[in-house]
DOLUMVEX-447066 format. One record per atom (N, C-alpha, C, O, CB): residue in one letter; y, z, x. Coordinates in pm, whole numbers, plus 50000, padded with zeros to 5 digits. Glycine has a CB too. Example, Ala and Ser with C-alpha at 12.3 -4.5 7.8 and 13.67 -1.06 7.14 Angstrom:
! DOLUMVEX-447066
A494315078051319
A495505078051230
A496705078051320
A496685084651424
A495535090551131
S497755070851285
S498945071451367
S500035078751290
S501145080451341
S499405057251408
! end
This chain:
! DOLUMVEX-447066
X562598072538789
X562858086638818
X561628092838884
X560558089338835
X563218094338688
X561598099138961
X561058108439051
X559998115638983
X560468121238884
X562068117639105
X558638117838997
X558028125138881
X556828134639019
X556408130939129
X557098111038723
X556648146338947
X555378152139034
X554258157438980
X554198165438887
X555708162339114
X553278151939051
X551758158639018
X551258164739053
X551938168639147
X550908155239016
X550008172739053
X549618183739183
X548188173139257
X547128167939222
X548888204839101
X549088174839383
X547848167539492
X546338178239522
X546568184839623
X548758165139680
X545648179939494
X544238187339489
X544338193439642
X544108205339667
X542698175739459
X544808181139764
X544628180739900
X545238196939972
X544748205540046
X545498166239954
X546948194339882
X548048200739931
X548228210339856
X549138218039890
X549138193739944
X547318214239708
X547648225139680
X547178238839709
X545968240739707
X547668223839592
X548098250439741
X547938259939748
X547158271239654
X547098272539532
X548848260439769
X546778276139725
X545728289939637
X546568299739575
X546978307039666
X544678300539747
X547098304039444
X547828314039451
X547288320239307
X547378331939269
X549408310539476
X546718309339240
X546028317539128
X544368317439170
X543728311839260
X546348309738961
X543998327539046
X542188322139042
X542388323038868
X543198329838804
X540508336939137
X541348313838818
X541028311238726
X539548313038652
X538628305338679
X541448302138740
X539418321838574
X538278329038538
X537008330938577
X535838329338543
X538128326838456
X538008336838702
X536668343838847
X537098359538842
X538058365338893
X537018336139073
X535838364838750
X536438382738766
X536068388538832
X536298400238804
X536348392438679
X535158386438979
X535778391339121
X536418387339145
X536758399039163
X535378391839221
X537348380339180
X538838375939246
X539758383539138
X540898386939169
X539198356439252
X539398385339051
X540728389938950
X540648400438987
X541588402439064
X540818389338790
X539798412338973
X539398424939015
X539898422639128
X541028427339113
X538008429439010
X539848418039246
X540248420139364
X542028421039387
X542548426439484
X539548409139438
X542678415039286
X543778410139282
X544408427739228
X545298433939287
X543858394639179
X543708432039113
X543698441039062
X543958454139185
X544818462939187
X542518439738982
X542948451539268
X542568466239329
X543688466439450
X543958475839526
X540708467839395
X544228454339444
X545538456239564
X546278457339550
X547028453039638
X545978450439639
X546828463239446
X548248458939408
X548688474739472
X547908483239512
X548628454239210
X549998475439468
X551218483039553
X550888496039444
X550858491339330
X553218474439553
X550638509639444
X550518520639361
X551918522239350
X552338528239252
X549668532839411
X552598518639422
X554498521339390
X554988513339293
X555798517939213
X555628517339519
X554478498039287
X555088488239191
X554678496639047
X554018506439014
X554358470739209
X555558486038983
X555328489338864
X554688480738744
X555278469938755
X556378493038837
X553718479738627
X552628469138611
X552968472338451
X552478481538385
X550808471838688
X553728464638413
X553808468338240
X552858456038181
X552668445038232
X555728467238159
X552238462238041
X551368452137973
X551678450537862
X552188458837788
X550128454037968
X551308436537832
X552138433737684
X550798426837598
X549918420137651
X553768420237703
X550878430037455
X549818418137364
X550778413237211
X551328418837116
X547898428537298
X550578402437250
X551018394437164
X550948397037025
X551918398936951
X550528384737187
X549178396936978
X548558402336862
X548318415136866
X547468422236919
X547468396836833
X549298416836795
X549088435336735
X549128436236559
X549598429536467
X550828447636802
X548268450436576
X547818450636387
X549348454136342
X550398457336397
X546348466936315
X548988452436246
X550488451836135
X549908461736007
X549168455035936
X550978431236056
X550058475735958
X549608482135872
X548378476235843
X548118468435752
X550428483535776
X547278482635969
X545988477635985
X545258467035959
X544038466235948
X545468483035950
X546278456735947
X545998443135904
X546368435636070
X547358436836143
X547128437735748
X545078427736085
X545428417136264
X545458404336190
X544768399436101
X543818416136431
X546588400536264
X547118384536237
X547548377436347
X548228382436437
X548328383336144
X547068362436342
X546888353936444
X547928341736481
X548668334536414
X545688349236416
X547578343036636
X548638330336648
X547888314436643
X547048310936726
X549488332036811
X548438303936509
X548078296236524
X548418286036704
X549488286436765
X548398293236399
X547388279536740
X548658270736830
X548698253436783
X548068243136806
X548218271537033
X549638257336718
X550158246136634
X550668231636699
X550948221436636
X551328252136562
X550708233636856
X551508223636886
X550958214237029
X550428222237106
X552928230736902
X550928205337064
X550088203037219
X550688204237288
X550208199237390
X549478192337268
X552428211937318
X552278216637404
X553588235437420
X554698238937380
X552378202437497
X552718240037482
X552878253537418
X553878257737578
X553478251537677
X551028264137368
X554828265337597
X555738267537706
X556128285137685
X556728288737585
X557188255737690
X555838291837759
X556718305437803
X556758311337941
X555928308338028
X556258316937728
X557798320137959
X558848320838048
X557788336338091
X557288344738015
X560818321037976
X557738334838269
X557138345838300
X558318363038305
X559438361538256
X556448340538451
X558108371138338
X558998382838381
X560218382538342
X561328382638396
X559098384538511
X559648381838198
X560878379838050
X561248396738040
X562388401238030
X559908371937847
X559798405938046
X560268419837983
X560728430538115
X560718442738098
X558818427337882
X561008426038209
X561458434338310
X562298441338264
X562978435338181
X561898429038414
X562658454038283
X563678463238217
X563908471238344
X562928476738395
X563148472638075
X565298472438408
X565128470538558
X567058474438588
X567638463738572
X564368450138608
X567688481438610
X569098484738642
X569538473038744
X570398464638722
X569248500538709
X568538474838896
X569538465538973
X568568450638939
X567618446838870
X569758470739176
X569778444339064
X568958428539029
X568138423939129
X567508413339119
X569958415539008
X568088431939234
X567298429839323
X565468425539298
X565118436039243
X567568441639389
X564748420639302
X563388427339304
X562298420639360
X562418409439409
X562978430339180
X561098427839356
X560028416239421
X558778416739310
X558258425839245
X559358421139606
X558538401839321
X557458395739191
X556528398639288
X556698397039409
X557478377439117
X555038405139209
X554028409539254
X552808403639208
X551908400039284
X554088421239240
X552778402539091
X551478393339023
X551528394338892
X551828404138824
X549978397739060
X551168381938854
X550998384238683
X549568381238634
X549018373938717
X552038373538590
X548498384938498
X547468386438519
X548038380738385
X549118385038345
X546628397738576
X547238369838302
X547308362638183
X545718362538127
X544878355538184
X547968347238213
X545388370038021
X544188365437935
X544278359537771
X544148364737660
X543318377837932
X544458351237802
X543698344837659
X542758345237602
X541848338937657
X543538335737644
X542338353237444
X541178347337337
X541488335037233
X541998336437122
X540758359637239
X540998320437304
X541418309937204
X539818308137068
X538588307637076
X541788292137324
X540688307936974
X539488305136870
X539058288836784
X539818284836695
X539888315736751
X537878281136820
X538398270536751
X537308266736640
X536088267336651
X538738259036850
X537998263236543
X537318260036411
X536538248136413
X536878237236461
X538268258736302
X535108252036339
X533938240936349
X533208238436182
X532358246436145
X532598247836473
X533518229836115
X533158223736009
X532888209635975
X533838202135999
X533848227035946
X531738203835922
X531908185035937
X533018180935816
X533588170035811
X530028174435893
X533188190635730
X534388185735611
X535568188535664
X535988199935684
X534398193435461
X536238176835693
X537508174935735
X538458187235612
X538928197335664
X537878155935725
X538548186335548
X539318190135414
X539098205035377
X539838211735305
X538788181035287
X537578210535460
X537558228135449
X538588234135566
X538618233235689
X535748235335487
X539338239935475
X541148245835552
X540278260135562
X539448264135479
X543258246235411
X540748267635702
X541208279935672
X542218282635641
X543198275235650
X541078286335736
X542198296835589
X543588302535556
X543558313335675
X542748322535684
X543788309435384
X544688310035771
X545078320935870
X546088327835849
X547228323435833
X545288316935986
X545718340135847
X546718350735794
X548058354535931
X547818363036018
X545588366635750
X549118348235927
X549868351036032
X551138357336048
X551938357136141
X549968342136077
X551158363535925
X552248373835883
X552458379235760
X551428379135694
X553368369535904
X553468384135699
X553578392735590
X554998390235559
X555878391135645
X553178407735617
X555248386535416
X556428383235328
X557658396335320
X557758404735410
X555758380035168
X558118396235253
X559068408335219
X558448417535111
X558798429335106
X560528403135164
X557528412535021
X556828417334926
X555628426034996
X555478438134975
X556408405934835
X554958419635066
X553838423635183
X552698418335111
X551788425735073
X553628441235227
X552708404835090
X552338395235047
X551678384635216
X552508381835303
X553688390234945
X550258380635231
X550278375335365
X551128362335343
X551298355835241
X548748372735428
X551618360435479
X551958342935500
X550818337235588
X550358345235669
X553598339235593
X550438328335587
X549248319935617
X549408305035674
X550368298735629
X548498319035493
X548458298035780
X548658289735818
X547368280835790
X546208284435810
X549128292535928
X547558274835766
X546248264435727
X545618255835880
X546118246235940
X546968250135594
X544478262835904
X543358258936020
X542178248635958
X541348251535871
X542528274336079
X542338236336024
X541558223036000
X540358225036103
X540288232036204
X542548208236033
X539508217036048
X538148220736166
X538728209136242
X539518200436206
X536098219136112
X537898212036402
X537948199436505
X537648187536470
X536868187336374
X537148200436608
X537908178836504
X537448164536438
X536898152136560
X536488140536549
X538968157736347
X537158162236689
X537288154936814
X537068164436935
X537608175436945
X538688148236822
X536148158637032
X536758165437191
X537888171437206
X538808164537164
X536998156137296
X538308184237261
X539268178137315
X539808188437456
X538958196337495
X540338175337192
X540728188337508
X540958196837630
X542298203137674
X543208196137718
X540598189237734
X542378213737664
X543358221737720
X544008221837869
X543298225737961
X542878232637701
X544998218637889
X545228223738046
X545828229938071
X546678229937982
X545538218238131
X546218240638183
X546958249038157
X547918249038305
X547388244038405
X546128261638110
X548948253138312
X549848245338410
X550628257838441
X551348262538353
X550798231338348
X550508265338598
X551878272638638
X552398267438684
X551968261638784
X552068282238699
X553778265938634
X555328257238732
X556308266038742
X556688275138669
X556238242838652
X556768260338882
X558488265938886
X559708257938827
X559558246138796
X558968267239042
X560838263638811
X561828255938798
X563018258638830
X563918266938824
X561868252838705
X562638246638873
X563958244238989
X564888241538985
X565448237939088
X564018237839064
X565648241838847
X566888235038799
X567118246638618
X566428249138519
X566438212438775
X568838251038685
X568998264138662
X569978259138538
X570808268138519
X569578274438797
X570168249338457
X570628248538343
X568848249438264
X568848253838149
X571758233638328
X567648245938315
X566638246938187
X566238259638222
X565708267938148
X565318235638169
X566558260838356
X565878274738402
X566108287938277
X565308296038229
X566748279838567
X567938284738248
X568428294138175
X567668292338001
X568198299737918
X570168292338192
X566778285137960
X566728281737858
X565058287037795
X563968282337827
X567168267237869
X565378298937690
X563878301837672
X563038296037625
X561928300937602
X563628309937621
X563318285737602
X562198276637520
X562788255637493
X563088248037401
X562108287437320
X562618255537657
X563038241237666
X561898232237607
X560688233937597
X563348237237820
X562898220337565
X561878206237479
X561038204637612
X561188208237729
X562928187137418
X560118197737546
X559058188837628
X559378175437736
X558598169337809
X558188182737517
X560808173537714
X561638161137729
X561678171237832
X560848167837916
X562908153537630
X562368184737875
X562898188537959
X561828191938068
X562348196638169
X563718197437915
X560448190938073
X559648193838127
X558638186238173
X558128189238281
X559428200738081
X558158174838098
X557798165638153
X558398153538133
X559278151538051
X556798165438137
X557848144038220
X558368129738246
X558398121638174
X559328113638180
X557928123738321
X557428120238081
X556718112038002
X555828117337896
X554708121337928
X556048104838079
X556258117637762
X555208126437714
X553488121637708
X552758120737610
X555698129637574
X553258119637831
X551658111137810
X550898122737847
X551048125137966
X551188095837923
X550218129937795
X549078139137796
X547588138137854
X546758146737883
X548918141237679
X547578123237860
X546888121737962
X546658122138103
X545748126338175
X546768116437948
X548228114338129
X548518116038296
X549698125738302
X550808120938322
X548988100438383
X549548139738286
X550498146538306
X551598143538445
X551238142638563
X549848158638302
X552558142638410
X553868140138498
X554698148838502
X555358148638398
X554618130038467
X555058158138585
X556318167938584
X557928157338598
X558268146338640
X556078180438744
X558508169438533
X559948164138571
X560468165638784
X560068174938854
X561168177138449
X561138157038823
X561508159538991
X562068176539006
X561988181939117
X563068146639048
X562628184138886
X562838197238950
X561858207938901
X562098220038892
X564268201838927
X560498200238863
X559508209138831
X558398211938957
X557578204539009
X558858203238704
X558758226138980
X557128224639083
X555878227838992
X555888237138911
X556988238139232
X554878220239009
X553398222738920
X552798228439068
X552758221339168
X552368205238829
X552228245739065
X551798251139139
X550088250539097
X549198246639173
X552588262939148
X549938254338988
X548298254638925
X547778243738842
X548668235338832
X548068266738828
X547028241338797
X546218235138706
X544608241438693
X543868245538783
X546248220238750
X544388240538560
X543018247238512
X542878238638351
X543498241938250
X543168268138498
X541968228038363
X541228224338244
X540528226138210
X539608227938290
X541008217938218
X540128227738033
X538818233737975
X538298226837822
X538628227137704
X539128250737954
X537338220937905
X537208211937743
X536458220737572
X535908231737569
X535838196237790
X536578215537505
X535948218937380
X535808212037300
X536808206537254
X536308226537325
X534398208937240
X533688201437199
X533798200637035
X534178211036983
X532538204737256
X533598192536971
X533668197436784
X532058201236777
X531758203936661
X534188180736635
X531208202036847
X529838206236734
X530128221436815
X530758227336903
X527708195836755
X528878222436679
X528428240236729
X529248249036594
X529918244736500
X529398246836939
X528808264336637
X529118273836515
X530358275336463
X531318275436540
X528798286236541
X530528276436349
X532028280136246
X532508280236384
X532448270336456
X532318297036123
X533158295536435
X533508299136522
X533438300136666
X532718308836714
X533498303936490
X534158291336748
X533648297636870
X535208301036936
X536278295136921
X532528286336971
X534808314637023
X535518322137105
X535648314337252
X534778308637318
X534838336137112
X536988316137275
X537018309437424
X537538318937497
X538328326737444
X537858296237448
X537238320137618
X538068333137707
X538718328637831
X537888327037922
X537008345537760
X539918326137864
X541118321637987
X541268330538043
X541268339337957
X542498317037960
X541488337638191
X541718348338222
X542708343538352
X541948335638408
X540408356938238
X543368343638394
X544528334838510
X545238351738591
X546128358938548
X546358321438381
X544558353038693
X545488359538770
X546198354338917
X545528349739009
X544838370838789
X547678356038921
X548578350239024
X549628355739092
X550648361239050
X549088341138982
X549138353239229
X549668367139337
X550788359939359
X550498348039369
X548738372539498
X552248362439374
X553298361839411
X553468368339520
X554638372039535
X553978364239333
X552788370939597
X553108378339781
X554048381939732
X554868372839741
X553388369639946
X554648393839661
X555868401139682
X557198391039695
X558038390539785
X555668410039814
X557128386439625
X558498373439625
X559638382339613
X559658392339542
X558568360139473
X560758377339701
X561728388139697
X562978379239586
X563278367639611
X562328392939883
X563388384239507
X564148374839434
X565538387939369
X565598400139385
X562918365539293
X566538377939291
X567468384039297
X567888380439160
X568058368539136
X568258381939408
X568078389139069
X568218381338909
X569928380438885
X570828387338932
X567348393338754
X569968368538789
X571278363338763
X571718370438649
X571048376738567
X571338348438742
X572978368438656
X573668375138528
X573648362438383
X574138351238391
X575578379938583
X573158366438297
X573098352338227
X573718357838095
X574328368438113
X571418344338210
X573698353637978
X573958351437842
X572738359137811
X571758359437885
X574108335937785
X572878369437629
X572168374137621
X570638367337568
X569448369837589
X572778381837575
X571408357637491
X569998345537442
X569298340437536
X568118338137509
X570388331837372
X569768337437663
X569168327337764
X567618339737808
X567408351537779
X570648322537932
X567058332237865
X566038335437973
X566218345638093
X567398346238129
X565778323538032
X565458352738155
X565808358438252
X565668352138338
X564518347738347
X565448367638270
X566668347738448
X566518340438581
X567198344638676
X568338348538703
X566798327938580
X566038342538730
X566268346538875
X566958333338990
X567208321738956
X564638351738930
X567148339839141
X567598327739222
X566408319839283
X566288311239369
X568538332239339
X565578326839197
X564048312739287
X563178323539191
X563398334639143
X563428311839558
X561948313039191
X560918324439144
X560498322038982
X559458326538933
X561688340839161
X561408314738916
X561578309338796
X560278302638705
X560128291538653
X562558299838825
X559548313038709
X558058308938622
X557588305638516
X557798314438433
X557378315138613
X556888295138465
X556538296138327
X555308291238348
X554928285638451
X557388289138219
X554558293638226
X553298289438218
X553588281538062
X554178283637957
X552088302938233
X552488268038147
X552318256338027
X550928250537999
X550178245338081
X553188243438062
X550738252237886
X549618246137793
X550088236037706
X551018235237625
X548948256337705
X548818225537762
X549088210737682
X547918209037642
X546928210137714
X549598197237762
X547888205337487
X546328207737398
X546518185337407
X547398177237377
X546488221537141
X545548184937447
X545218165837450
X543848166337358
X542688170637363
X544738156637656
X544678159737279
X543608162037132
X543538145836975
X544338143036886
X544618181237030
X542508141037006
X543078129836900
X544588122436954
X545678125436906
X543398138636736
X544388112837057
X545588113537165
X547188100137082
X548418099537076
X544588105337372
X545488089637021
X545868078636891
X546988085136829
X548128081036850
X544598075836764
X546688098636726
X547268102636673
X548628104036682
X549458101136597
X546788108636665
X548758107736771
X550328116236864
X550968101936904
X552108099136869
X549898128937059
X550408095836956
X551078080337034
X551608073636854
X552738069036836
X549238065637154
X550858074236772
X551308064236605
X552378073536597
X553388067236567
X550028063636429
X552688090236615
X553978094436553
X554848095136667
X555978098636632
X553938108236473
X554698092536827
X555688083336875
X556288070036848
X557498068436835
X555398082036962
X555738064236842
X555768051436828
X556888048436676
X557758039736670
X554068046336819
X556588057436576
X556858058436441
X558528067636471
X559468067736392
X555358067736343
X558508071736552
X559868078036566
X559698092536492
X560648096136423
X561118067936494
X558328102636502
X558608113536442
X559588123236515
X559978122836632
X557418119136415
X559848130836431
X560658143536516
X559668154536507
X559168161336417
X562258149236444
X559568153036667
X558458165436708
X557378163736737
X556688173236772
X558158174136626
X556838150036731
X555568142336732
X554628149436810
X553498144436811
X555708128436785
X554828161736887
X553638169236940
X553588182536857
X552938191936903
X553758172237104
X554218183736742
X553898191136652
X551988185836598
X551718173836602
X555258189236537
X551128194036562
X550088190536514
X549868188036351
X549218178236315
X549348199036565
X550358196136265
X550838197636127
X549168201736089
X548128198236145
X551718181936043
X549388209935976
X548538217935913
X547138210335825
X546118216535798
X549508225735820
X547438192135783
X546248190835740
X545988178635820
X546828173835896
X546068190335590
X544608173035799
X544128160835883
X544808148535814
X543898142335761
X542408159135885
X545818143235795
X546448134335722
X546958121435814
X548008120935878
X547538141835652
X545748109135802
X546268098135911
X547578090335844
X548548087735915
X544938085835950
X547548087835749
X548778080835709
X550498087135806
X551488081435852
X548798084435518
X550138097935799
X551568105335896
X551408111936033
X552268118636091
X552258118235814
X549688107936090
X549698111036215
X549358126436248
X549268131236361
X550958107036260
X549148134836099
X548648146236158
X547358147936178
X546598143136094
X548978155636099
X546768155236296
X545548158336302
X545228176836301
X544358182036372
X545088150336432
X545938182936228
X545478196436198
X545708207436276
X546538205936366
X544288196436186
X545298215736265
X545438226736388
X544188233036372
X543898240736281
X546748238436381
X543208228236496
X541768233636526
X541728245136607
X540688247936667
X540918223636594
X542658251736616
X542638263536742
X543378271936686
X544218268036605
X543228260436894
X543168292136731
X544178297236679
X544168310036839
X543348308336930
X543888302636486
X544728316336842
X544938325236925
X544718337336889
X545698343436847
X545958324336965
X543108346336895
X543268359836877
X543598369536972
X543278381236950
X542338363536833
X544228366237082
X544198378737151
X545198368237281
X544888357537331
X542258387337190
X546428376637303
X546878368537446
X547458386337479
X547968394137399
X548458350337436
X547118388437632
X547428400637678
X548168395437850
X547708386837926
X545848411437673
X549268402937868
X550258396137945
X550458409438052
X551278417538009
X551728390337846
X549918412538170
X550488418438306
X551548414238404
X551568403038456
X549568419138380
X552368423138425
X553368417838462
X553618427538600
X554398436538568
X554448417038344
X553218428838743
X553448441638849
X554898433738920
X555218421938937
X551778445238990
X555418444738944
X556938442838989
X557488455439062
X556618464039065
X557908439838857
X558388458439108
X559238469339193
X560678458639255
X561048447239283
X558018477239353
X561018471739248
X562918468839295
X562408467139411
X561328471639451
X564438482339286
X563438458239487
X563318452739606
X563648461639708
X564638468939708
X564028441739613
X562668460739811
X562788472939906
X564008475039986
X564168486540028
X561748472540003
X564818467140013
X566318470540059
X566868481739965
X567218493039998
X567358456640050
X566878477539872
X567358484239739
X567218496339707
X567928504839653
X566908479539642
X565548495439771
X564838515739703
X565428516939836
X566628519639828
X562488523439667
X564978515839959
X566118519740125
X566718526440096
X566548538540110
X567158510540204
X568268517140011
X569628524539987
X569488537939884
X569998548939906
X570738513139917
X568948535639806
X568118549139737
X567888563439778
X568378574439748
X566868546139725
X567148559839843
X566238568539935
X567178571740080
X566998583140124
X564648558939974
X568028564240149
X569038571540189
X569648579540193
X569968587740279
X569458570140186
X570008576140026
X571418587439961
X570908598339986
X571368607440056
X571918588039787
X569548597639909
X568758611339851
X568958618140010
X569218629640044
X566708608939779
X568708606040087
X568558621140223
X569708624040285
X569998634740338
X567528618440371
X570308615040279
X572278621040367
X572408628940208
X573638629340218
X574268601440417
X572218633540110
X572678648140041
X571358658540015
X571408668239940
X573438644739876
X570218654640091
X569808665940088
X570178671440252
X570028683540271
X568268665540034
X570668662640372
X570688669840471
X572288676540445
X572618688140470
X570348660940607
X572758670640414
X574418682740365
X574168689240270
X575048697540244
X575978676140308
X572998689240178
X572828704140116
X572388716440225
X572688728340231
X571578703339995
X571608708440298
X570838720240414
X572358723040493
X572878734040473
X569218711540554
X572918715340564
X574128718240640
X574988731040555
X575228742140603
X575048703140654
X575388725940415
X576028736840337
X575588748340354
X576088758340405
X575988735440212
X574158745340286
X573258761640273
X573018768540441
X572638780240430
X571228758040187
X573118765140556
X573038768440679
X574648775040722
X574808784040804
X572518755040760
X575848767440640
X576968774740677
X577318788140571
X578128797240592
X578158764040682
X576468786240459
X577088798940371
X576118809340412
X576128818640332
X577128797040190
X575128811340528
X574508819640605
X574608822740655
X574128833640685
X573988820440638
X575788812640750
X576418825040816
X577718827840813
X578018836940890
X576198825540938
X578838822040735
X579658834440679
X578938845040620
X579438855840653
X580588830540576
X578268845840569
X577448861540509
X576768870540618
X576208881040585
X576028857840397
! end
């Protein structure tokens, strides 16, 4: 089967990756007509902030999900992605945090148990299109549906995946309790003119081209993951909560304090046209009206 990679030679410029003159620049052009809604993931909860573990190596969401928008016309303008990743540093395998990542019915926290690093390891982070409109429709397709092969080393797209970006970032196990990581990804869509589908209310928003997601694949303790292939787990790129080799888990060394999501967009200019038409063939027959009841009087 057909698989694709990104050629370094042939790829195109369309993001920058934590260059904040180019982001700023990206910033200062945008259309004052479009429209730029912002979203954060982590928000306080009765003044309590709670975190996203990332539990899994490989993490998938769907761009220009929150468009709220009458027609279907529109044009994609840019999306601006920052990540705060946090990763845990201890030599005792067995000192857990407790990550507070929600609240019970009682209002009691629920918690995720954070293992220190035990290893190198490296993030990559991947904008693709997709090009094939049964996963297209799907908010949260398997890993089967996205890549070729689950080898994390030699990332392989599926044949109806375009891989437009790539950005890797390693992280090391020594160094303090805590360290802060900062991702910042902004990506110009030249005004893509696209046209959204009528779908199901569960599905995804999709459009007829334009179909974005952004993917993160954590390659981490790689042994690990290959013994709970091999073993036939279900989910085997699940990470699981303690360092336990007998079943192939290696923990969850990372958590997510902060993901903040820009999204600039506007109805497609044919569209505002017909708009802006109307408005003027009835304001010139208001004037025509108001010019004839002037002079019967």
């Amino acid at each position: 089967m057909e698989s694709k990679k990104i050629d370094p030679s042939k790829a195109c410029v369309v993001a920058f990756c934590n260059d904040t003159q180019k982001i700023n620049k990206c910033i200062g052009k945008r259309d004052p007509e479009a429209t730029t809604e912002t979203f954060e993931t982590i928000k306080p909860l009765n003044n309590r902030i709670f975190y996203e573990p990332l539990d899994k190596r490989f993490t998938y969401f769907r761009l220009f999900q929150e468009i709220e928008n009458r027609g279907d016309k529109l044009e994609l303008h840019d999306v601006i992605l920052t990540f705060e990743i946090t990763s845990y540093h201890r030599l005792d395998s067995t000192e857990l945090l407790e990550l507070p990542v929600d609240v019970d019915m009682e209002g009691d926290d629920i918690t995720t148990n954070i293992t220190p690093i035990q290893e190198d390891l490296e993030l990559k982070f991947y904008l693709i299109e997709i090009c094939d409109k049964e996963i297209a429709v799907q908010p949260d397709p398997g890993i089967r549906d996205i890549l070729l092969d689950r080898d994390f080393k030699d990332i392989q797209f599926r044949e109806y995946i375009n891989p437009i970006m790539e950005y890797t970032e390693k992280i090391g196990c020594e160094g303090c309790m805590f360290q802060n990581h900062v991702f910042e990804f902004c990506i110009d869509f030249g005004k893509l003119k696209v046209c959204k589908l009528e779908i199901d209310e569960n599905d995804a928003k999709t459009f007829d081209k334009g179909n974005y997601a952004f993917v993160i694949i954590m390659d981490y303790i790689d042994w690990m993951y290959k013994f709970k292939k091999t073993t036939g787990t279900n989910h085997p790129e699940n990470l699981g909560e303690t360092f336990d080799l007998d079943n192939g888990n290696c923990g969850i060394p990372l958590f997510i304090t902060n993901l903040t999501m820009e999204f600039t967009w506007k109805p497609h200019e044919d569209f505002t046209n017909n708009i802006t038409a109307f408005i003027e063939m009835m304001d010139k027959c208001c004037k025509k009206d108001d010019g004839k009841m002037e002079e019967d009087l």
